[in-house]
Structure formats: C-alpha cells, structure tokens
TIVO-2410 file (N, C-alpha, C; in nm, 3 decimals):
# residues 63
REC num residu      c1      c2      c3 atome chaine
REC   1      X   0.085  -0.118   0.000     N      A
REC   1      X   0.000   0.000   0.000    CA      A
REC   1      X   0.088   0.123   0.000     C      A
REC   2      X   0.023   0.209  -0.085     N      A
REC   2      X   0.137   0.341  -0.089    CA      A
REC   2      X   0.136   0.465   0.011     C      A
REC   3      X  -0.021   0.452   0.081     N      A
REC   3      X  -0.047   0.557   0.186    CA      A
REC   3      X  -0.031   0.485   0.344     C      A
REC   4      X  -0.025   0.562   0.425     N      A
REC   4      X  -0.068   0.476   0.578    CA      A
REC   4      X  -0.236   0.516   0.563     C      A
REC   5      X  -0.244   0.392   0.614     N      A
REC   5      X  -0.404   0.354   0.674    CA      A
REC   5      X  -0.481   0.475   0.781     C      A
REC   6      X  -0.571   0.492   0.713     N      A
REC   6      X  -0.698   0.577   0.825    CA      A
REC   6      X  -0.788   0.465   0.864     C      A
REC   7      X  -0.783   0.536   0.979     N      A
REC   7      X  -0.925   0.402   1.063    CA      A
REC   7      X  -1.003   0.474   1.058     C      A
REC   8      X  -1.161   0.384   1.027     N      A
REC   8      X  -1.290   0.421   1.037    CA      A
REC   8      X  -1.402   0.325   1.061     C      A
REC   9      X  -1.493   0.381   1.177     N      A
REC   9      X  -1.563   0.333   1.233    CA      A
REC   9      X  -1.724   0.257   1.180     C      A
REC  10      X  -1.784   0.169   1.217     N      A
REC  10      X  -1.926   0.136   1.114    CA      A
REC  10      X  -1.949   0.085   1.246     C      A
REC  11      X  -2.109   0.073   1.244     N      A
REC  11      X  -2.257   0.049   1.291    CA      A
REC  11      X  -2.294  -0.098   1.283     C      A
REC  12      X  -2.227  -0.180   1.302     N      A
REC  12      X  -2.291  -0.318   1.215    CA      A
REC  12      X  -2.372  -0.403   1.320     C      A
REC  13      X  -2.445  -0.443   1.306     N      A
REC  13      X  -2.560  -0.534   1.372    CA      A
REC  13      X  -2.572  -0.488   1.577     C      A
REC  14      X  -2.566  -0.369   1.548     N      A
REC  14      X  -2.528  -0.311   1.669    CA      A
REC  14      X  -2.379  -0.306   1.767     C      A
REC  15      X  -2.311  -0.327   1.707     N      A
REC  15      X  -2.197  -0.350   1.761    CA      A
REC  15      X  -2.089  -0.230   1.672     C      A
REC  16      X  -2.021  -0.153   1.730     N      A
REC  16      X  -1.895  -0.056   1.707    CA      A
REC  16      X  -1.755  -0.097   1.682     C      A
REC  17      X  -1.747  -0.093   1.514     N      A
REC  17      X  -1.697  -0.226   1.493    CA      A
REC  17      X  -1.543  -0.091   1.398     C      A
REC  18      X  -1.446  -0.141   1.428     N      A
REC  18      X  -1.344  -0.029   1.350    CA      A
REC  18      X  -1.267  -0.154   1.251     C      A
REC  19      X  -1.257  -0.021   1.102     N      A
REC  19      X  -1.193  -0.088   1.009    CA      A
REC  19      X  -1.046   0.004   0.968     C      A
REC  20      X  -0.992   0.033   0.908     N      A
REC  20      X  -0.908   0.069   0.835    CA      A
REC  20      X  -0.911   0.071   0.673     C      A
REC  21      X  -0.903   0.200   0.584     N      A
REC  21      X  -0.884   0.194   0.488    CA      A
REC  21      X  -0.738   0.275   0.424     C      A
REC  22      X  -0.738   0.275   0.275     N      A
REC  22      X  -0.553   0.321   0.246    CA      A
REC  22      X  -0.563   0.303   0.108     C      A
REC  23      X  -0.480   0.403   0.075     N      A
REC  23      X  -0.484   0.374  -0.087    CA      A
REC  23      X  -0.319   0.303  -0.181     C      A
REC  24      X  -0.389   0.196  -0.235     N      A
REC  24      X  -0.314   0.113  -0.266    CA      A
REC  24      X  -0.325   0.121  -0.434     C      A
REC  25      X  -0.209   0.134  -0.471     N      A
REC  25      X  -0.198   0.193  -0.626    CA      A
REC  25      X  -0.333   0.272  -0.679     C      A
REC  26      X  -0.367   0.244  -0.747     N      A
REC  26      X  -0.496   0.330  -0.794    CA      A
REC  26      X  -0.579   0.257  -0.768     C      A
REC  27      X  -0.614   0.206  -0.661     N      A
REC  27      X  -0.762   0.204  -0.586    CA      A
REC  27      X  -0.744   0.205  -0.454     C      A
REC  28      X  -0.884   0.205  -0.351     N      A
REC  28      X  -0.840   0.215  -0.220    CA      A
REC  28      X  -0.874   0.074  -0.181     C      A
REC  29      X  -0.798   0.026  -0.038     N      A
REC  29      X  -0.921  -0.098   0.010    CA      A
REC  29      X  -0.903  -0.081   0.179     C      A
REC  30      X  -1.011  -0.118   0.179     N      A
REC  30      X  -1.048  -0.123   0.338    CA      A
REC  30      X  -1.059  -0.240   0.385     C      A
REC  31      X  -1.062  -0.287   0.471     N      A
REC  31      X  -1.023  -0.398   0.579    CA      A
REC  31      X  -1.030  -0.368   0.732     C      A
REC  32      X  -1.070  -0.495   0.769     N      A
REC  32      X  -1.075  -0.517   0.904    CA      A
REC  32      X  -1.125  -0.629   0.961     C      A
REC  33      X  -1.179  -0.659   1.135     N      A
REC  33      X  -1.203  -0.782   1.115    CA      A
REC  33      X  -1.327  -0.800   1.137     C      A
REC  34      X  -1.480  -0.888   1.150     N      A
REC  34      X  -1.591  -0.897   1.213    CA      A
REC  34      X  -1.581  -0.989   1.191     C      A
REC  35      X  -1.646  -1.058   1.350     N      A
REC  35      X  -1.700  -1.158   1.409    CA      A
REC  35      X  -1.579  -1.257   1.350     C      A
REC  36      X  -1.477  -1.300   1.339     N      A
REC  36      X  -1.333  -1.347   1.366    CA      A
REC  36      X  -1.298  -1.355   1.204     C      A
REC  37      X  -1.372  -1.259   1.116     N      A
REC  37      X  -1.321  -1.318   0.991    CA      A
REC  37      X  -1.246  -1.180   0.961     C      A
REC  38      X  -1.151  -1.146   0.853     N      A
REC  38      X  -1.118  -1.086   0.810    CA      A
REC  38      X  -1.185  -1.046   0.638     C      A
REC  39      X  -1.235  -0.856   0.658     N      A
REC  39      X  -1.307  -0.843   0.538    CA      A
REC  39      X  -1.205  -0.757   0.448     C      A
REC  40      X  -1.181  -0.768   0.351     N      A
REC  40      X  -1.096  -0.673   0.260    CA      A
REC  40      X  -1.121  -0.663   0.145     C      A
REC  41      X  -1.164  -0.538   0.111     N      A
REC  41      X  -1.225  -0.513  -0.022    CA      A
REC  41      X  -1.139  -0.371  -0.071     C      A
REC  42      X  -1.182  -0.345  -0.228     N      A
REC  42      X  -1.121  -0.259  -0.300    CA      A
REC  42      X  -1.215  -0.200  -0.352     C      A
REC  43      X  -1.215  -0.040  -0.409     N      A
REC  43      X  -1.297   0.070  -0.473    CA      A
REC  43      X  -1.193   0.155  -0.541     C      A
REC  44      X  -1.253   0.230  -0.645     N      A
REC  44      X  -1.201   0.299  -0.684    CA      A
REC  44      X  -1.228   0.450  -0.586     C      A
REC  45      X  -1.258   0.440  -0.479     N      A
REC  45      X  -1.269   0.574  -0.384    CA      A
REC  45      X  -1.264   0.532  -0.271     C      A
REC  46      X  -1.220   0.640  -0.188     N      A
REC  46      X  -1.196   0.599  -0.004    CA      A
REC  46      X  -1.319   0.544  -0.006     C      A
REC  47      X  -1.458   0.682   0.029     N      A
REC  47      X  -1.565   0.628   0.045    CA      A
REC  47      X  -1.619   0.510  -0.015     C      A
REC  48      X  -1.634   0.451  -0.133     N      A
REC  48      X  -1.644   0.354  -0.188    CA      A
REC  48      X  -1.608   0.213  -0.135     C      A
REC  49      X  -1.403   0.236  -0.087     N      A
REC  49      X  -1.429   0.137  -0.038    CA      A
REC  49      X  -1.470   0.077   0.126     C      A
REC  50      X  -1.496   0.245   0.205     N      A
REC  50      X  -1.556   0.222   0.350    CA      A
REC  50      X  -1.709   0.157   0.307     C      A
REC  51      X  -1.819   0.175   0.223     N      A
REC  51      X  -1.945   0.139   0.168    CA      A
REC  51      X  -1.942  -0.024   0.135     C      A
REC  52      X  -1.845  -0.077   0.070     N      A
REC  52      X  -1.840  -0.169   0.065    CA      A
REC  52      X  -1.796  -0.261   0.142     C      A
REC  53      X  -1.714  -0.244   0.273     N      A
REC  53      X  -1.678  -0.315   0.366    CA      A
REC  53      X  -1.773  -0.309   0.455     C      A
REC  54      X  -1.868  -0.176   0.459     N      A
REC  54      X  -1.988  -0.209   0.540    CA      A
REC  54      X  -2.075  -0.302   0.519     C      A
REC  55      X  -2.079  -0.283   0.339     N      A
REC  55      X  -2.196  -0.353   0.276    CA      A
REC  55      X  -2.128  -0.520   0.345     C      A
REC  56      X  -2.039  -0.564   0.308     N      A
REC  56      X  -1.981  -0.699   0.317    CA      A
REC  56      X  -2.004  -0.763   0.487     C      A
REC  57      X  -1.992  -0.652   0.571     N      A
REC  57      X  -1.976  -0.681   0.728    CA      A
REC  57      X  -2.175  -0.672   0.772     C      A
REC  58      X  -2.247  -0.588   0.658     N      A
REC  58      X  -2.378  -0.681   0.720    CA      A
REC  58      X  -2.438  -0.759   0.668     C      A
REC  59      X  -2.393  -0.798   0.583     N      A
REC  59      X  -2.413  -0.903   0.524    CA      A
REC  59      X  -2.379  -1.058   0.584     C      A
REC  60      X  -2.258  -1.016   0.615     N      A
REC  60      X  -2.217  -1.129   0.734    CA      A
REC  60      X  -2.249  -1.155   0.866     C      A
REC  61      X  -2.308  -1.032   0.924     N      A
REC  61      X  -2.398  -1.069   1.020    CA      A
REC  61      X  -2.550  -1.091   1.030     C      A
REC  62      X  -2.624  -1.099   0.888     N      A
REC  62      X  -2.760  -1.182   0.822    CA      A
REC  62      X  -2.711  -1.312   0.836     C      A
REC  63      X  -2.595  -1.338   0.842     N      A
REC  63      X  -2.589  -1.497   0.769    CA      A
REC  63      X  -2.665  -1.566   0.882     C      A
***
C-alpha cells in the first residue's frame, strides 16, 4: 500500500466495529475484522471502499 491507513468506524448489527482503509496503487481498500473473519475489499474511492466493507460486514452478520 502506498499511503498509511486511516481508521474508520461502522454500525454493524449493533456493535462498534473499527476498520481501516488506504490507498493502494490506484484504488483504495479497506479492511478489518468482524465476528473473527477478516473483510478486505477494494474501490475505486476511499468512500467507496468504506461502503463496501460495510456492505460486506452486514451481510455477514444476516448470515
């Protein structure tokens, strides 16, 4: 990754859950862990890829 990591926080199934995102060549990805798994995804935007690690982390707590 070419930047240091910003941490940022999400809402997920009630629980205050912190991830980290960073931009890694020309896209960003965010990561972190819920409920013991590790989620890591990529966007072409910070926000994009904080949206999608949310999207992925409630999704995993529907399962």
């Amino acid at each position: 990754m070419s930047a240091a990591a910003a941490e940022f926080e999400a809402q997920i199934d009630g629980l205050q859950v912190k991830g980290w995102v960073a931009k890694d060549g020309s896209s960003y990805r965010a990561y972190g862990d819920f409920r013991g798994e590790r989620i890591d995804v990529r966007s072409t935007t910070q926000s994009g890829a904080e949206s999608k690690w949310r999207d992925r982390a409630n999704h995993k707590a529907n399962e």
